[in-house]
N, CA and C of each residue as an Amber inpcrd file, in Angstrom:
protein
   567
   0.8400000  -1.1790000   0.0000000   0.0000000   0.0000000   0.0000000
   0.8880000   1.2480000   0.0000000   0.6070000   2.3090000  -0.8030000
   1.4280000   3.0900000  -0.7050000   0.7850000   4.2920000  -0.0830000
   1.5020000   5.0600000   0.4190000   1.0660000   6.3090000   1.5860000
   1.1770000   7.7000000   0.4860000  -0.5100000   8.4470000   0.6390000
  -0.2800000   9.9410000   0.3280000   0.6740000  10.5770000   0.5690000
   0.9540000  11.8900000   0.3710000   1.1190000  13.1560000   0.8930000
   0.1800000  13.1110000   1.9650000  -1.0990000  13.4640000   2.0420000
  -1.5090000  13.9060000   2.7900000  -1.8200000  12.8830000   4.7360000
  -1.8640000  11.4270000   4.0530000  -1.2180000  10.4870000   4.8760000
   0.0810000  10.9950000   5.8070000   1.1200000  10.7600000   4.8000000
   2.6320000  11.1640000   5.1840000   2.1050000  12.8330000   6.4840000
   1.7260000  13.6890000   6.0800000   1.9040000  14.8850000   6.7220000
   0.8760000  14.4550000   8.4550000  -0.3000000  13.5480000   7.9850000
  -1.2150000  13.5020000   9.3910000  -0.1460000  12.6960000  10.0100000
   0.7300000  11.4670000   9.6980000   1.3210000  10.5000000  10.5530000
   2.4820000  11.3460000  11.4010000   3.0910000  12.5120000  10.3120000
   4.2110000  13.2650000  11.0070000   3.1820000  14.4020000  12.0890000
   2.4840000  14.6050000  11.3930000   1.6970000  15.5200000  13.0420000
   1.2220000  14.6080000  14.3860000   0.7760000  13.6860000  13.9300000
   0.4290000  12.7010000  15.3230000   1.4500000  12.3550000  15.9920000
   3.2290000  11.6020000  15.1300000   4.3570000  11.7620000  15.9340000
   4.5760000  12.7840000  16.5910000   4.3590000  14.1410000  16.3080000
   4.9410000  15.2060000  16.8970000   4.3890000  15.5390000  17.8190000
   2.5040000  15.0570000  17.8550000   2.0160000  15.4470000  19.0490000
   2.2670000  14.1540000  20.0900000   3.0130000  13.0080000  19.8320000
   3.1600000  12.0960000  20.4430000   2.0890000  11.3760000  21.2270000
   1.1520000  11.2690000  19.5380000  -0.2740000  10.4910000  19.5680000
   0.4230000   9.1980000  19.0130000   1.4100000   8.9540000  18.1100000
   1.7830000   7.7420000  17.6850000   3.3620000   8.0890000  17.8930000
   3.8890000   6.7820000  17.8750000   5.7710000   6.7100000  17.7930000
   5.5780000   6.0900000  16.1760000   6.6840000   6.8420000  15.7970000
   7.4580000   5.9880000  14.6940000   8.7230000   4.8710000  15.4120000
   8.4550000   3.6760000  14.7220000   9.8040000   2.4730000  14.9050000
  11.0080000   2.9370000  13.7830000  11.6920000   3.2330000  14.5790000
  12.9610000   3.3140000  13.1200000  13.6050000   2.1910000  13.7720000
  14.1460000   1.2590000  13.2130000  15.1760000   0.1780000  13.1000000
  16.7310000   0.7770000  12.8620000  17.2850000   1.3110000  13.9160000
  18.4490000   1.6710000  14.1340000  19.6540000   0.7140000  13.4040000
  19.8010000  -0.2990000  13.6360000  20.2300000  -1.2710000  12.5580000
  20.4290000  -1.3850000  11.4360000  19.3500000  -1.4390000  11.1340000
  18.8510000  -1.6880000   9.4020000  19.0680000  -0.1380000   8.7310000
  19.2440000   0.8220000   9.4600000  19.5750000   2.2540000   9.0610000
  20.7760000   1.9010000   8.8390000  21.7260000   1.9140000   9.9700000
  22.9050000   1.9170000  10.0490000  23.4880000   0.7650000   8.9230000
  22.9520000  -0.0720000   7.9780000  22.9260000  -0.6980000   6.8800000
  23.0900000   0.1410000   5.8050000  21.4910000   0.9460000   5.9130000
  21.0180000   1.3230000   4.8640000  22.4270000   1.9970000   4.4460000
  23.3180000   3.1250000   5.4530000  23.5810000   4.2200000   5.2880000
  25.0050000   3.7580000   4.6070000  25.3600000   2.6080000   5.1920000
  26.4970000   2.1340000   4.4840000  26.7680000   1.0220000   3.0970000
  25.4680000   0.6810000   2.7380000  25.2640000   0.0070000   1.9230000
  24.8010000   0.4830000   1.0160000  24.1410000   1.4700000   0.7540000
  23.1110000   2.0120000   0.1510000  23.6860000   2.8060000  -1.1920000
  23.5560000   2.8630000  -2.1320000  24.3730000   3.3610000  -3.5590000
  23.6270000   4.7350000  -3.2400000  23.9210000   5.6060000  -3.7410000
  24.2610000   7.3310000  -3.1130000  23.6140000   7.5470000  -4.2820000
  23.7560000   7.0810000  -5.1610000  23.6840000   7.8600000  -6.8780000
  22.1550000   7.1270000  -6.5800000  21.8080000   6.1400000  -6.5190000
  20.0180000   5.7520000  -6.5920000  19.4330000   6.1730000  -6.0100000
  19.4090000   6.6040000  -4.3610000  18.9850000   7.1930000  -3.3940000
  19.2480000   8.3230000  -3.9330000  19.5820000   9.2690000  -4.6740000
  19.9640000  10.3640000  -5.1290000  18.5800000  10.5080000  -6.3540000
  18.4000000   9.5420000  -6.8750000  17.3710000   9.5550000  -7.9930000
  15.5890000   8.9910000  -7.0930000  15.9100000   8.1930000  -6.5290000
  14.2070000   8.1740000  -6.0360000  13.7010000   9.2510000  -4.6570000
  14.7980000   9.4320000  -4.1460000  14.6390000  10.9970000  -2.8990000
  14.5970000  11.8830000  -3.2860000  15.6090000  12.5700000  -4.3410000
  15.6430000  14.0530000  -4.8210000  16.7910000  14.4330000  -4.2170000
  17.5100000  13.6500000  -3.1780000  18.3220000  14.1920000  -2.1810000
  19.6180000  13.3110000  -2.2700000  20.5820000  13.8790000  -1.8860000
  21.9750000  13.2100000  -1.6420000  22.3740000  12.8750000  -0.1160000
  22.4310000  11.6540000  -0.1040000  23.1800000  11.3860000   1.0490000
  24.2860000  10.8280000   1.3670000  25.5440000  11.6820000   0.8130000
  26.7620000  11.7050000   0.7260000  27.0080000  11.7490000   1.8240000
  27.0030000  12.8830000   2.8120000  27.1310000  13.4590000   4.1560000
  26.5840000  12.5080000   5.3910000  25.8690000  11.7890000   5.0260000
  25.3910000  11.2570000   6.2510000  26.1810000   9.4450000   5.9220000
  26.0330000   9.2370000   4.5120000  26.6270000   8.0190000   4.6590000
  28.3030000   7.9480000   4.5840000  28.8390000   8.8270000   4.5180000
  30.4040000   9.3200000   5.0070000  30.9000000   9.4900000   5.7910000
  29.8900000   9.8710000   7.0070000  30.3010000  10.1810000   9.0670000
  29.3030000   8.6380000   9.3990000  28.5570000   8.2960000   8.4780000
  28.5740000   6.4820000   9.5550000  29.4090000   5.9090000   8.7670000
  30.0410000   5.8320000   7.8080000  31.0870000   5.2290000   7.5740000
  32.6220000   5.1360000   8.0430000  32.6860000   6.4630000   8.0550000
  33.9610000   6.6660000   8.8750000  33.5510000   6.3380000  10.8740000
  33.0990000   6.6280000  11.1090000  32.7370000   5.6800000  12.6520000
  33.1290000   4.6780000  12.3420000  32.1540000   4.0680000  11.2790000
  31.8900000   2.0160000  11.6900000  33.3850000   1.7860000  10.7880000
  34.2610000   2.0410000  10.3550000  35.3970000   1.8180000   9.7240000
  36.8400000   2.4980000   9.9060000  36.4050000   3.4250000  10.9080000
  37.6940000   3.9960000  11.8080000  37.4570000   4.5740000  12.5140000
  36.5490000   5.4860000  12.9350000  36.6360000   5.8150000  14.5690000
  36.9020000   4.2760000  15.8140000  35.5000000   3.3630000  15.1900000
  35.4940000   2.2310000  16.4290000  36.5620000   1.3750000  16.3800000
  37.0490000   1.1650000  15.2530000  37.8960000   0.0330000  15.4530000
  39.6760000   0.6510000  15.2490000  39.8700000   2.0370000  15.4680000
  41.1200000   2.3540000  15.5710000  40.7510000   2.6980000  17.2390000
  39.6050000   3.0850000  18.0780000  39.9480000   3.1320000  19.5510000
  39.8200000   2.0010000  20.5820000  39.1560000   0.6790000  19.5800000
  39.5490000  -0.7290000  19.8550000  40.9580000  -0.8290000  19.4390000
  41.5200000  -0.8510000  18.8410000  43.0150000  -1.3560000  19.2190000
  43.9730000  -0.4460000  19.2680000  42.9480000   1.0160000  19.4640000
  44.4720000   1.7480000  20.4910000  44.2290000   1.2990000  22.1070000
  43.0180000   0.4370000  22.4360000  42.8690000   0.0590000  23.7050000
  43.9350000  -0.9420000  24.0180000  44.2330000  -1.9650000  22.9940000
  44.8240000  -3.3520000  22.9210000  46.0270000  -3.0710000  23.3330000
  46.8280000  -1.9670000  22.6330000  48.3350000  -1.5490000  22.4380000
  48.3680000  -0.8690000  24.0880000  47.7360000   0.0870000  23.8710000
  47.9770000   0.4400000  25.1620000  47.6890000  -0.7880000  26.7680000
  47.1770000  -1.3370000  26.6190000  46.6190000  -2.1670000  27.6440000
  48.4350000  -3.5440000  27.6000000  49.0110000  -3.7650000  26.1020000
  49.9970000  -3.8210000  26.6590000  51.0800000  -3.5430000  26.8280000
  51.1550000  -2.5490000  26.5000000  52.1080000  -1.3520000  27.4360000
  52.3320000  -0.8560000  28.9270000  50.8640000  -0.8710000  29.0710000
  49.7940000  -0.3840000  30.4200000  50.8800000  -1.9150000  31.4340000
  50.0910000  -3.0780000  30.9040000  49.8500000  -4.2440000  32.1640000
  51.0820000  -5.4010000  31.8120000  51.8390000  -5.0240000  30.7710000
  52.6310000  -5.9320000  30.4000000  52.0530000  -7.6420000  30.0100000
  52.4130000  -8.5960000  31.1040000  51.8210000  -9.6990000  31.0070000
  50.3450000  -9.8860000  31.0530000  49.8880000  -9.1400000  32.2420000
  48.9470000  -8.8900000  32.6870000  47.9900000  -8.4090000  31.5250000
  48.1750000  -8.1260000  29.9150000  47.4510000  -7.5890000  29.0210000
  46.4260000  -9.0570000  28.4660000  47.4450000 -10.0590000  28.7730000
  46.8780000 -11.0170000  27.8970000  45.3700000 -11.8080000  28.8190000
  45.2590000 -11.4090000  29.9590000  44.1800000 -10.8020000  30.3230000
  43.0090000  -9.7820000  30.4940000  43.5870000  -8.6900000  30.5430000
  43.0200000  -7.6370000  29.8250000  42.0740000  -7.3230000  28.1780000
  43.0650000  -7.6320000  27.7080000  42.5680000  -7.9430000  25.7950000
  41.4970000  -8.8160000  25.9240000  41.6350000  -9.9770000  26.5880000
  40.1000000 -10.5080000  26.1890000  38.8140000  -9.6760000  26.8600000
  39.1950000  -9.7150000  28.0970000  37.8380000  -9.1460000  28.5890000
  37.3920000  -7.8170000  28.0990000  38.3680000  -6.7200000  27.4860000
  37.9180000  -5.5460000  26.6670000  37.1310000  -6.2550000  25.6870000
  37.8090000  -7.2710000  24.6190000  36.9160000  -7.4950000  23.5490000
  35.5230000  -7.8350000  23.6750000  35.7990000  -8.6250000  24.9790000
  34.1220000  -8.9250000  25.2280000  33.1530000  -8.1390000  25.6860000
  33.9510000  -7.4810000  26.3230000  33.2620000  -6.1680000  27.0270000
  32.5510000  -5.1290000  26.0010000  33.5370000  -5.0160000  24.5990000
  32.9500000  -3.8620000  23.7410000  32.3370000  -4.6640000  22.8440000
  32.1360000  -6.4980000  22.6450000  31.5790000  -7.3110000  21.6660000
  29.8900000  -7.0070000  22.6090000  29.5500000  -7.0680000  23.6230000
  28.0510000  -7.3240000  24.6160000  28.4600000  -5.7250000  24.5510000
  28.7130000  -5.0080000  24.4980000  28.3990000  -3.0660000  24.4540000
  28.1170000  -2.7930000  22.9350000  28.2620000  -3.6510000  21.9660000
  28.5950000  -3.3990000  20.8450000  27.0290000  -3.7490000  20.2020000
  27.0670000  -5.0850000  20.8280000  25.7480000  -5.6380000  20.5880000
  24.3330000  -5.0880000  21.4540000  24.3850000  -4.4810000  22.3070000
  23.1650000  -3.6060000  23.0580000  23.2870000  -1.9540000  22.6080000
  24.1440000  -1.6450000  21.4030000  24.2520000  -0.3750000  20.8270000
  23.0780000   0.3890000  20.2930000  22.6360000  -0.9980000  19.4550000
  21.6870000  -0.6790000  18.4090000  20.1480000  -0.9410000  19.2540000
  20.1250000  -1.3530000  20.4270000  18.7180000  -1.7700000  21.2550000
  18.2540000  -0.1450000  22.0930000  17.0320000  -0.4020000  21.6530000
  16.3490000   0.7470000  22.4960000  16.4560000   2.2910000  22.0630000
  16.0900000   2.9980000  22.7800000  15.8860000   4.5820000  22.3340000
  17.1980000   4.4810000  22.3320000  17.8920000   5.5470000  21.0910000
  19.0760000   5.7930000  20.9550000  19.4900000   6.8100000  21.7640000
  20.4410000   6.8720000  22.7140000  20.9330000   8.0170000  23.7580000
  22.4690000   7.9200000  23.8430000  22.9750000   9.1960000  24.2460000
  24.4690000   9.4620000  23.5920000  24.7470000   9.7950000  25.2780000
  24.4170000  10.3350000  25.7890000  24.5430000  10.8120000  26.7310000
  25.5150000  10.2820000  28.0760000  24.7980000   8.8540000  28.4780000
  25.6880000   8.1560000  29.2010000  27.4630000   7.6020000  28.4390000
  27.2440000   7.3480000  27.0860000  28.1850000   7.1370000  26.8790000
  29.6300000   8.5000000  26.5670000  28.9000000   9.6940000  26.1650000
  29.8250000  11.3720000  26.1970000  29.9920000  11.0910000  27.3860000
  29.6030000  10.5400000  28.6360000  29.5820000  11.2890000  29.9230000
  30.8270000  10.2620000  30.2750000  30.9930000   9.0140000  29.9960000
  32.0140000   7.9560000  30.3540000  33.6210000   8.6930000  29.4830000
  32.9880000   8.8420000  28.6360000  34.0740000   9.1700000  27.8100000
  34.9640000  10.4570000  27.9430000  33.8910000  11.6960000  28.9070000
  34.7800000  12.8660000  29.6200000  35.1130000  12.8090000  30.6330000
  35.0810000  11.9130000  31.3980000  35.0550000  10.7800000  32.9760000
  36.8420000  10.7520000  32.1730000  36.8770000   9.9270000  31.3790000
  38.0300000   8.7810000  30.9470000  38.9080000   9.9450000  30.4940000
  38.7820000  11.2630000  30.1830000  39.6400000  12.5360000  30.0670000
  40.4020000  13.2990000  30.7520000  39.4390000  13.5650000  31.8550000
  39.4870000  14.3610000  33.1590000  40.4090000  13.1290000  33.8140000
  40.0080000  12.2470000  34.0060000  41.3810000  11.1180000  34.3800000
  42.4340000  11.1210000  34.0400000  42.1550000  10.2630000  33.0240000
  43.6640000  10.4490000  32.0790000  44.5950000  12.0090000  32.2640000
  44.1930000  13.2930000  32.1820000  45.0990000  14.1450000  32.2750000
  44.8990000  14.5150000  33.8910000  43.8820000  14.1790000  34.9530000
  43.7600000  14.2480000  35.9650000  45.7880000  13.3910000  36.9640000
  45.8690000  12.5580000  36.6250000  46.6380000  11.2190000  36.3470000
  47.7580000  11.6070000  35.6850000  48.5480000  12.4110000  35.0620000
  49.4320000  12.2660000  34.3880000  50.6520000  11.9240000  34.3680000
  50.9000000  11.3370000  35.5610000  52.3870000  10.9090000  36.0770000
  52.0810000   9.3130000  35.6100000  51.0810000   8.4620000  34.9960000
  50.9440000   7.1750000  35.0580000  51.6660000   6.8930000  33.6300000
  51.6320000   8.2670000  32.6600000  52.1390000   8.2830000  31.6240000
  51.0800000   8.2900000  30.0800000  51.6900000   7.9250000  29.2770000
  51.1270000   7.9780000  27.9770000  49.9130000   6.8660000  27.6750000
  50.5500000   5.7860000  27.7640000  50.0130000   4.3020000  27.7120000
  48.3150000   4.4240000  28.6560000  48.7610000   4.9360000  29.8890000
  47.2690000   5.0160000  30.9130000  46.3890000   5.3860000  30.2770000
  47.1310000   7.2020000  30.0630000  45.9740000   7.9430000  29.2490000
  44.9950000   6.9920000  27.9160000  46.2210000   7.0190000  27.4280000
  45.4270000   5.8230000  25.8130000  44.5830000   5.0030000  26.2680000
  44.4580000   4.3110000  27.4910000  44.2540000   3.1780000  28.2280000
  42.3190000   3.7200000  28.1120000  42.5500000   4.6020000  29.5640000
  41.4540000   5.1760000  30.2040000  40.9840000   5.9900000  29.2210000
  41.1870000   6.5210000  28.2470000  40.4690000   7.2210000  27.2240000
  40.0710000   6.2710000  26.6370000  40.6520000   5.5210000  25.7650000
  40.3650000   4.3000000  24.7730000  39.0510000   3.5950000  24.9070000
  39.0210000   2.8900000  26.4100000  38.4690000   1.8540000  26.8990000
  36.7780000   2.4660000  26.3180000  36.3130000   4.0340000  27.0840000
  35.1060000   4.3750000  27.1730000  34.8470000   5.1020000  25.4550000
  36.4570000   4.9570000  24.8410000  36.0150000   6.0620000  23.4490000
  35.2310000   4.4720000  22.6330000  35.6330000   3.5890000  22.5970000
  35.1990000   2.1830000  22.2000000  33.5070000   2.6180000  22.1910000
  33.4250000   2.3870000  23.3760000  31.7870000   2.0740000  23.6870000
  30.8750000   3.6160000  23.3000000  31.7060000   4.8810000  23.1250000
  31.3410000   5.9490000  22.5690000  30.9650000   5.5300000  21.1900000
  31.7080000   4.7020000  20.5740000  32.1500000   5.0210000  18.7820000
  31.1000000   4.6130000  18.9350000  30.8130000   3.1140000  19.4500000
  29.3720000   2.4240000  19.0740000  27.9300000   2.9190000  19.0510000
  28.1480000   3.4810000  19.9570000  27.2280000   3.8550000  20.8220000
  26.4900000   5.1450000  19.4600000  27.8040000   5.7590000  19.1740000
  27.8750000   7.0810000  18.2740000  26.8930000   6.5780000  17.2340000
  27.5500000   5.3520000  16.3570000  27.3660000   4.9430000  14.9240000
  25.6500000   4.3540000  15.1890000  25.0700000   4.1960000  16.0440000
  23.5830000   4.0510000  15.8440000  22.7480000   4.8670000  15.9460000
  23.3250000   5.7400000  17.2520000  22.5690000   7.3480000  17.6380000
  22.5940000   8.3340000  16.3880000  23.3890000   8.1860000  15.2060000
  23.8540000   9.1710000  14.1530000  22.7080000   8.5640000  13.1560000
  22.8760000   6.8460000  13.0850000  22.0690000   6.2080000  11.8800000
  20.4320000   6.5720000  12.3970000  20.1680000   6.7880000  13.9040000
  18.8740000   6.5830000  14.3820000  18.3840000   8.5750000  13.6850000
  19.3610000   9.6130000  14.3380000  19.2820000  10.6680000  14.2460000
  19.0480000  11.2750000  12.3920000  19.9240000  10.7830000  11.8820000
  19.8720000  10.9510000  10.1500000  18.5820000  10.7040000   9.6130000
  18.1380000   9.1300000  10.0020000  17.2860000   8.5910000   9.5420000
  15.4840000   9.2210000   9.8090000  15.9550000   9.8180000  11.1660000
  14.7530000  10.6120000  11.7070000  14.4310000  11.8800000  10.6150000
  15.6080000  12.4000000  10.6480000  15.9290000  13.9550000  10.1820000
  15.2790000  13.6860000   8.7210000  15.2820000  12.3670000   7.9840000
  15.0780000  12.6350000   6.4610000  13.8250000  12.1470000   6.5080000
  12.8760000  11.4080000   6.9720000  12.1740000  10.7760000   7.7090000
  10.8680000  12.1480000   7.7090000  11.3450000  12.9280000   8.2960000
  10.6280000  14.2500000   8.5850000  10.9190000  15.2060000   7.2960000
  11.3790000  15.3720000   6.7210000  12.0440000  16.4260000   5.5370000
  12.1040000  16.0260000   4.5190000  11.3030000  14.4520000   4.2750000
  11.3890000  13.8150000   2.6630000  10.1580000  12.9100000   2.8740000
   9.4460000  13.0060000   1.9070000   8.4930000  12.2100000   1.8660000
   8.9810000  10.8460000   0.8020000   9.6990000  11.5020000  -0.0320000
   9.8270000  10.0170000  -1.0830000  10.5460000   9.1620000  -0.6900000
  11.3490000   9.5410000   0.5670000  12.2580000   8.7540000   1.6740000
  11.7850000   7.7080000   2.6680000  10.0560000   8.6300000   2.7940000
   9.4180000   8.0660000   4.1250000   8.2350000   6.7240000   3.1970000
   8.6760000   7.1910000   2.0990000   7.5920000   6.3680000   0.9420000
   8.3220000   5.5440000   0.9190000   9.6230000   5.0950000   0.6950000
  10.7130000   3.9740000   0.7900000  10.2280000   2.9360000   1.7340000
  10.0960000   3.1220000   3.1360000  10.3510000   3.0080000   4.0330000
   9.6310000   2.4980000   5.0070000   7.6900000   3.2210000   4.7470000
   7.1650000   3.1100000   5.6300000   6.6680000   1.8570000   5.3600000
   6.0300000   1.0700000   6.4870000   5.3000000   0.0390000   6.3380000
   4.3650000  -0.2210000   7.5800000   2.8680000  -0.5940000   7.6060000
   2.1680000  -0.6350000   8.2410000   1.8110000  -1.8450000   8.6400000
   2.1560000  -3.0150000   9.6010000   1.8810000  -4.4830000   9.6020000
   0.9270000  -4.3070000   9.7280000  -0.2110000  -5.9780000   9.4030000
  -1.2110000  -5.9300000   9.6410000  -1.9290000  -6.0040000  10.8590000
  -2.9460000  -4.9330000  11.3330000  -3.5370000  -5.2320000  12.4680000
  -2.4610000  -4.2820000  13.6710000  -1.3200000  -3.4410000  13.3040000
  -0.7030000  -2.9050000  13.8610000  -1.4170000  -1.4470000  14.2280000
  -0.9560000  -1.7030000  15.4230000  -1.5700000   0.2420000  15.6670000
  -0.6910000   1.1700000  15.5950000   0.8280000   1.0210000  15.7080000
   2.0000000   1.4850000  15.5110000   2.6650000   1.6360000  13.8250000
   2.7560000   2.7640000  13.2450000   3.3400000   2.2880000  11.8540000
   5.1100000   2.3300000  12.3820000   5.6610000   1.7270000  11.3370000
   6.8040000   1.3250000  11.6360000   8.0390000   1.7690000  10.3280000
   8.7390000   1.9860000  10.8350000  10.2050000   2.6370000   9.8290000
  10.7800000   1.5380000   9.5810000  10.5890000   0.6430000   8.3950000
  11.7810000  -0.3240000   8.0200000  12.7510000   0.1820000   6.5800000
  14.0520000   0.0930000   6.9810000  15.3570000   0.1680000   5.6780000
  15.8400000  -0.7420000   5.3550000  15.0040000  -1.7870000   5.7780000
  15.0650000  -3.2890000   4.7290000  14.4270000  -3.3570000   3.3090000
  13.2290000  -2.3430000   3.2150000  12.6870000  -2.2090000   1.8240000
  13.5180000  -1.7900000   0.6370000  14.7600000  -1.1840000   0.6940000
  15.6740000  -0.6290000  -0.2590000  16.7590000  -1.2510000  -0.1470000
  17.2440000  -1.9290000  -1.4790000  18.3030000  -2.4000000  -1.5320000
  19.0020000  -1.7370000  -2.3260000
């Protein structure tokens, strides 16, 4: 079934009066944004999303995984022997942080707040040396990146969501018997 204009505009006023939620699939965004050919989405939106699929790309392909293993290096520097303990339980630690990223309302907040915690330390601390700092910054910038790359895919996806209809025409889908309509970015390949 496909949705009016004039559909599209009542569903965005009822979200806003927070008579209905929209479901965005934080996930399947964070897909869309990196999978998604720029030049087609460019032809059925009207719009380019160069900009948005370039800052979740660079997150999910170097912010997170260069402050995962500036954690590693530093940790053995930091603990010496003692790393080859360390290293696993970080990985697991940011593999179960990594995996509850994409669950639930997207919020940045607790994780900025760990991550200026792990600053104020680190230079709080500075006699522990270089390695610490990397250490105690690293550890919480990890669970930031993640944390970042869904809150950005959840935030983008909202933003065009509201400001494009041929976007929200992609996208929307109404299950049956649902009272909730729902945001899926599984419909575009």
């Amino acid at each position: 079934m496909e949705i009016t204009k004039e559909q599209y505009d009542e569903i965005l006023k009822k979200q806003d009066a927070g008579e209905i939620l929209l479901y965005i699939d934080t996930a399947s965004f964070r897909k869309f944004f990196t999978e998604a050919n720029n030049k087609k989405v460019k032809e059925l939106i009207g719009e380019s999303l160069n900009l948005e699929s370039f800052i979740i790309k660079l997150i999910m392909f170097a912010l997170e995984p260069l402050s995962l293993i500036i954690t590693f290096i530093a940790s053995i520097f930091l603990f010496k022997w003692f790393a080859i303990l360390i290293i696993p339980i970080v990985f697991f630690l940011w593999g179960f942080l990594k995996g509850q990223a994409s669950i639930g309302k997207q919020k940045i907040l607790l994780p900025l707040a760990l991550l200026a915690i792990g600053i104020v330390i680190a230079f709080s601390y500075q006699e522990y040396g270089l390695w610490f700092k990397l250490f105690i910054i690293g550890l919480p910038a990890t669970y930031f990146s993640s944390k970042l790359l869904y809150y950005l895919s959840a935030r983008f996806g909202f933003m065009l969501i509201h400001r494009n209809y041929e976007f929200f025409k992609l996208f929307y889908e109404k299950p049956e018997g649902a009272v909730i309509p729902m945001i899926w970015s599984e419909k575009l390949k």
